[in-house]
N, C-alpha and C positions, 0 to 999 in steps of 0.2 A: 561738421558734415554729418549727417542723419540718412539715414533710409530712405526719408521721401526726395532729399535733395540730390540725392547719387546719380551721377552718368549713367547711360545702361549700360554702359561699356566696362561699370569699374564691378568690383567682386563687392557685395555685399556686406564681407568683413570691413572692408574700408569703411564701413559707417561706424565704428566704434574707435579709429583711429584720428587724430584732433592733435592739431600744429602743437610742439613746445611752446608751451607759455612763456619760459625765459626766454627762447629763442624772437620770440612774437615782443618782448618787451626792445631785447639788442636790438630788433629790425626797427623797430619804432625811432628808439632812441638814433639810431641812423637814419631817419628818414628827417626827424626834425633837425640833426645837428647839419644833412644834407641843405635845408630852406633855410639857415644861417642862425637857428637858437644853442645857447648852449646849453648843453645835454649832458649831465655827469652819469653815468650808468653803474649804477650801486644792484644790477639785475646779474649780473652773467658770472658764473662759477667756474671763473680765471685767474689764476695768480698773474701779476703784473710784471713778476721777475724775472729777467730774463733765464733760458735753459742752461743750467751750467758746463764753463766753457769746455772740460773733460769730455763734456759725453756731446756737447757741438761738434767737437774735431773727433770724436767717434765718428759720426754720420757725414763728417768731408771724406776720412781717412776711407769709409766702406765705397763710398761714392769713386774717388781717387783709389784705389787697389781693384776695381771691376767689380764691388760684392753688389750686385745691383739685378742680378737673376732671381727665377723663382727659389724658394727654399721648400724643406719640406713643410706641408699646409700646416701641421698644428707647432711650428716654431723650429728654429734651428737648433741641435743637439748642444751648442754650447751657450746660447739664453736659456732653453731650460734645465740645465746644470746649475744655472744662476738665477734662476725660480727657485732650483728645488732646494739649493744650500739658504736662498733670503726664507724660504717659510721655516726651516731647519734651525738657520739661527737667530731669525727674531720672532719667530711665534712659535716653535717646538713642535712643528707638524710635519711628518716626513712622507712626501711622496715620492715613489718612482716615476721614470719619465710617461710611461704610458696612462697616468693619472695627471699630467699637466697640460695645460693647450697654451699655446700663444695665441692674440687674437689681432684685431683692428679696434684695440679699444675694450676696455672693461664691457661697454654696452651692447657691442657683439654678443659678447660670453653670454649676458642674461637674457637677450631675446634670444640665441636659439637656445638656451637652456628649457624656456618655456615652449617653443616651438618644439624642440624633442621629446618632449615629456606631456603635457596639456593636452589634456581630452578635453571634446565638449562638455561642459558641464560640469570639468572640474574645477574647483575652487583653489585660490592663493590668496590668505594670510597675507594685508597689507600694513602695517601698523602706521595712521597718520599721528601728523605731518608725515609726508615721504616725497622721496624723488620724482619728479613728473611722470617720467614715464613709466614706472614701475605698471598702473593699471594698464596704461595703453598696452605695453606688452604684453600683459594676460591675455585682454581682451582679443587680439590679434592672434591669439594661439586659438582663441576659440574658450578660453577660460574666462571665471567667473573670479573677479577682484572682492575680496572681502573686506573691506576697508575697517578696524577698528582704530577710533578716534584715540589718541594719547594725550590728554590734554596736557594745561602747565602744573595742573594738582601732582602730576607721575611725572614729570619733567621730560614731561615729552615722550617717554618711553614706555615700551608693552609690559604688564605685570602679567604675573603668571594666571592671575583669575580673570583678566580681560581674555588670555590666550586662551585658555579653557573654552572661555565662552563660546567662543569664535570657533572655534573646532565642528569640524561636522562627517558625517563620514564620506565625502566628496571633498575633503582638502587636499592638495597636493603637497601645498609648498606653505613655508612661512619663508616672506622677505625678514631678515634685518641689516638694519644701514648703521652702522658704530665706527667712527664718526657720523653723525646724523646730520645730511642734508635732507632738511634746509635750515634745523632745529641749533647746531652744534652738539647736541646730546651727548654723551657718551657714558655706555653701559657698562657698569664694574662686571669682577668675574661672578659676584654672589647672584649680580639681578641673571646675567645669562645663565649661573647654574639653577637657579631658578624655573627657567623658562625650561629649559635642558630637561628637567624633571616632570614637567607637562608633558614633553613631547616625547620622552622615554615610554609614555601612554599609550603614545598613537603612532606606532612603527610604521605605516604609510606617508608621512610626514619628511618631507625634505626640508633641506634650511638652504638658502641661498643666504650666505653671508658677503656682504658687499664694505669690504674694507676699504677702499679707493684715498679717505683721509686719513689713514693710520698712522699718519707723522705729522701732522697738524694736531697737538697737545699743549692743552696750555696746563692745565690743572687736571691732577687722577693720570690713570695710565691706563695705557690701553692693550685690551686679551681681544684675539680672535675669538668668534663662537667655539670653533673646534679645538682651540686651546683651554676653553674653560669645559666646555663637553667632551672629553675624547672619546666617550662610548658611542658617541655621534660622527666620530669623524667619516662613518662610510654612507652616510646619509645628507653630509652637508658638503653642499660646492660653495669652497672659498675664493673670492673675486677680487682684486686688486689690479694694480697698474700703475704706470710711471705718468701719467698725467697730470694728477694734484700736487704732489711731493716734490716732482724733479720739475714741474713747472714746463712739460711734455704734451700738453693738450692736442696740438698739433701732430704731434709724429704718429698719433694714434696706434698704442702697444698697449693691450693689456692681456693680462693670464689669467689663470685659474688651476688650483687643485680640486680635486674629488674623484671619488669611485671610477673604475678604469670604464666599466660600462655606460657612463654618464658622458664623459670626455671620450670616449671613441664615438659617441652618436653627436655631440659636438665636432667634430676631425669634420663626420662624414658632411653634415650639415653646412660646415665653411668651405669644405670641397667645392661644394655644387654651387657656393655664393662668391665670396671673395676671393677665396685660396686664401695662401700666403698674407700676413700681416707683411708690411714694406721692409723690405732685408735692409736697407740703408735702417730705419727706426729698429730693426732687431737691434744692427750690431752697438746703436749707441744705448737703447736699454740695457744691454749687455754691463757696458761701460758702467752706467748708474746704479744696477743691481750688484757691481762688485765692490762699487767705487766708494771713495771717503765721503759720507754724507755729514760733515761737521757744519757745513752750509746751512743744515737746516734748523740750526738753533737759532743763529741769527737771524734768521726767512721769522722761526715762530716768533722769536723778541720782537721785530717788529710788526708781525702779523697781532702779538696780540697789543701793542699801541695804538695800533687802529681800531681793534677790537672797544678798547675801552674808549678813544676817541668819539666812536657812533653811542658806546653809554654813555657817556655823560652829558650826548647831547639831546637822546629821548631824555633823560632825566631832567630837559632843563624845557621840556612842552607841555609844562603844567596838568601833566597826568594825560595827556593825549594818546601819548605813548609810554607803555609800559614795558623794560624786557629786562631779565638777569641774565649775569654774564655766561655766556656758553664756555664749557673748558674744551672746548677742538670746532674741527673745522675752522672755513672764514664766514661765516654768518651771527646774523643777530634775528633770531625768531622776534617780530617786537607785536606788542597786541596792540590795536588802533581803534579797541573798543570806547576809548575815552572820548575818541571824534565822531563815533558813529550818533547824528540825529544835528550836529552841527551843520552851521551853513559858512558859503564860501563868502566871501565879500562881494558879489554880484550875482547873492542870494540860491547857490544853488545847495541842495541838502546833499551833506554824504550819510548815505545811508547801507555802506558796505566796505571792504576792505577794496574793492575795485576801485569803486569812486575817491578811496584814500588815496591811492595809487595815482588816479588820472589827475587826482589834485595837487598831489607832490611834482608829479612831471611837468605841469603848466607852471604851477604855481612858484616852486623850488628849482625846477630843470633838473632835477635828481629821479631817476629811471631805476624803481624797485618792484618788487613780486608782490601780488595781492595773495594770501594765504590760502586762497578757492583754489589755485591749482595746485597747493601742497594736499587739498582734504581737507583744512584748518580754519575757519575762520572766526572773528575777523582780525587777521595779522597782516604781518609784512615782512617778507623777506629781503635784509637789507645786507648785499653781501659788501666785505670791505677790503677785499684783493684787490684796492685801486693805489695809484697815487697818494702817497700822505696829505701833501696839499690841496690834491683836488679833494680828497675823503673831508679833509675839515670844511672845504668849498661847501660842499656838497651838505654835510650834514650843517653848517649855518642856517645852509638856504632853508632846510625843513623846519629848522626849528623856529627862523619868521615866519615859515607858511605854518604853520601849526599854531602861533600864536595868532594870526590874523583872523581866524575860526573864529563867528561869531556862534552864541547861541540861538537868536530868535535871523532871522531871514532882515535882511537891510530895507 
């Protein structure tokens, strides 16, 4: 959608706002497996697992006891008791109640975080690869997305002299995403003290840290920003949720700590929108933030068999595809520069990570991200929260369609 193409009925911000791209891949992958092809969807950033049963019969138990009324808008007194002891005991960050919010979802938190705060004209610090919607949200506060590229040379990740650069004196915010969707990335405490020290510079400077995978680890361990900076903790809103972890995508609960003046303008903001995240999802988040997560070793053991599954099967596309192993999240960043100027067997040339995409999908029936709506190109985002057997399905098919690649046109 663009400016010239707009209704005159719709607000002229709406020209900077543009569908999810993963979401646009699912739809896809639904519409063909709709006309009868099969369609493996290696796009959508879901664990396959079901939600465990404890915090299931939490959300009957609320449903059956009557807890099914409004609550208070930024969360019930006894979820965030149970925010504030999980950032307390697994990241050493103590907030009071009136510095936490319950929301409808981590991605609540960060559009109105930008929404409360984002002037015209102000800048946000995006470090790619990142999260789709990360710029759309800027853009829709009326802010200015500053996109710096991280390539595979930094592993994906912001150095402190990239951040420098980027700095202007119109920045508001720096995004960081640790676990990195769509990358796996994950940043020790040295690289965030690092970055910490940059931004010690420039005290106008917020941090939205988005933790959402912080128990998806295969390899290294994982610090909150505000854990490895606490001179920052009154300047950075940390973001999480029971989504990724507890395999909650649905019940839509996520929170946040920071500065009591940041999450009160947040409160007021969800007032006037949502209200209340859904009291039946409070009380089984509840459940999950108090509960025994030994589940999730098992979840990573075989989260990362599928992991290695999808490597070793770029490894076997004769340099098509290239990617090293992420230590978190469920993703494979893979680069498809090796296919890019190839043709298809009924001569057409890929000449971008899109057409790698539209050629996997016909070709393999495996439905991935082209790297252009991380900021990245030319990659692919290959997520593997699916099926075991559909994943090896799946990743066979590419590795025929990958070798079928000719170089000159048939």
């Amino acid at each position: 959608m663009s400016a010239t193409n707009l209704h005159p009925s719709l607000a002229k911000r709406m020209a900077s706002a543009k569908p999810s791209p993963t979401a646009a891949v699912s739809d896809e992958a639904r519409r063909l497996r709709a006309e009868g092809h099969k369609i493996i969807n290696l796009g959508e950033g879901e664990l396959d697992f079901d939600t465990p049963e404890s915090i299931r019969a939490a959300g009957i138990a609320a449903i059956n006891g009557g807890d099914t009324k409004y609550t208070a808008v930024a969360g019930t007194a006894s979820l965030k008791k149970a925010v504030a002891e999980k950032f307390k005991r697994e990241n050493g960050l103590s907030y009071s109640p009136a510095e936490l919010i319950v929301s409808c979802g981590a991605k609540q938190i960060i559009y109105n975080a930008f929404q409360a705060t984002v002037e015209e004209g102000d800048e946000v610090i995006v470090p790619a690869p990142y999260w789709v919607s990360y710029p759309d949200m800027v853009a829709l506060a009326g802010g200015k997305p500053v996109i710096v590229s991280c390539g595979h040379e930094d592993g994906f990740k912001l150095t402190p002299a990239a951040l420098e650069e980027a700095i202007t004196p119109a920045t508001k915010w720096l995004i960081l995403n640790s676990p990195s969707n769509p990358t796996g990335a994950l940043y020790s405490k040295e690289e965030l003290a690092g970055l910490a020290e940059v931004l010690c510079r420039h005290p106008q400077i917020l941090v939205l840290s988005d933790d959402i995978y912080e128990h998806i680890v295969y390899e290294g361990s994982f610090i909150s920003f505000a854990t490895a900076a606490p001179d920052l903790l009154g300047r950075t809103l940390t973001v999480n949720g029971v989504s990724k972890c507890f395999s909650m995508t649905g019940w839509r609960v996520g929170y946040a700590g920071g500065p009591d003046w940041l999450i009160r303008a947040l409160e007021i903001l969800q007032s006037q929108s949502t209200s209340n995240a859904s009291s039946i999802s409070q009380a089984a988040a509840e459940v999950a933030l108090n509960g025994d997560t030994a589940f999730l070793g098992e979840w990573t053991n075989l989260l990362r068999e599928r992991r290695d599954i999808v490597l070793d099967a770029i490894s076997r596309t004769n340099g098509l595809l290239t990617a090293e192993a992420p230590s978190s999240a469920f993703y494979v960043y893979a680069s498809c520069a090796g296919a890019i100027g190839l043709h298809t067997a009924d001569g057409v040339q890929i000449n971008s990570d899109v057409d790698m995409a539209k050629y996997l999908l016909t070709a393999a029936g495996s439905a991935v991200i082209p790297g252009v709506a991380f900021g990245l190109s030319p990659f692919l985002r290959i997520a593997y929260a699916i099926n075991t057997d559909e994943l090896r399905t799946a990743c066979e098919a590419m590795v025929t369609a990958c070798r079928a690649l000719q170089k000159d046109a048939a």
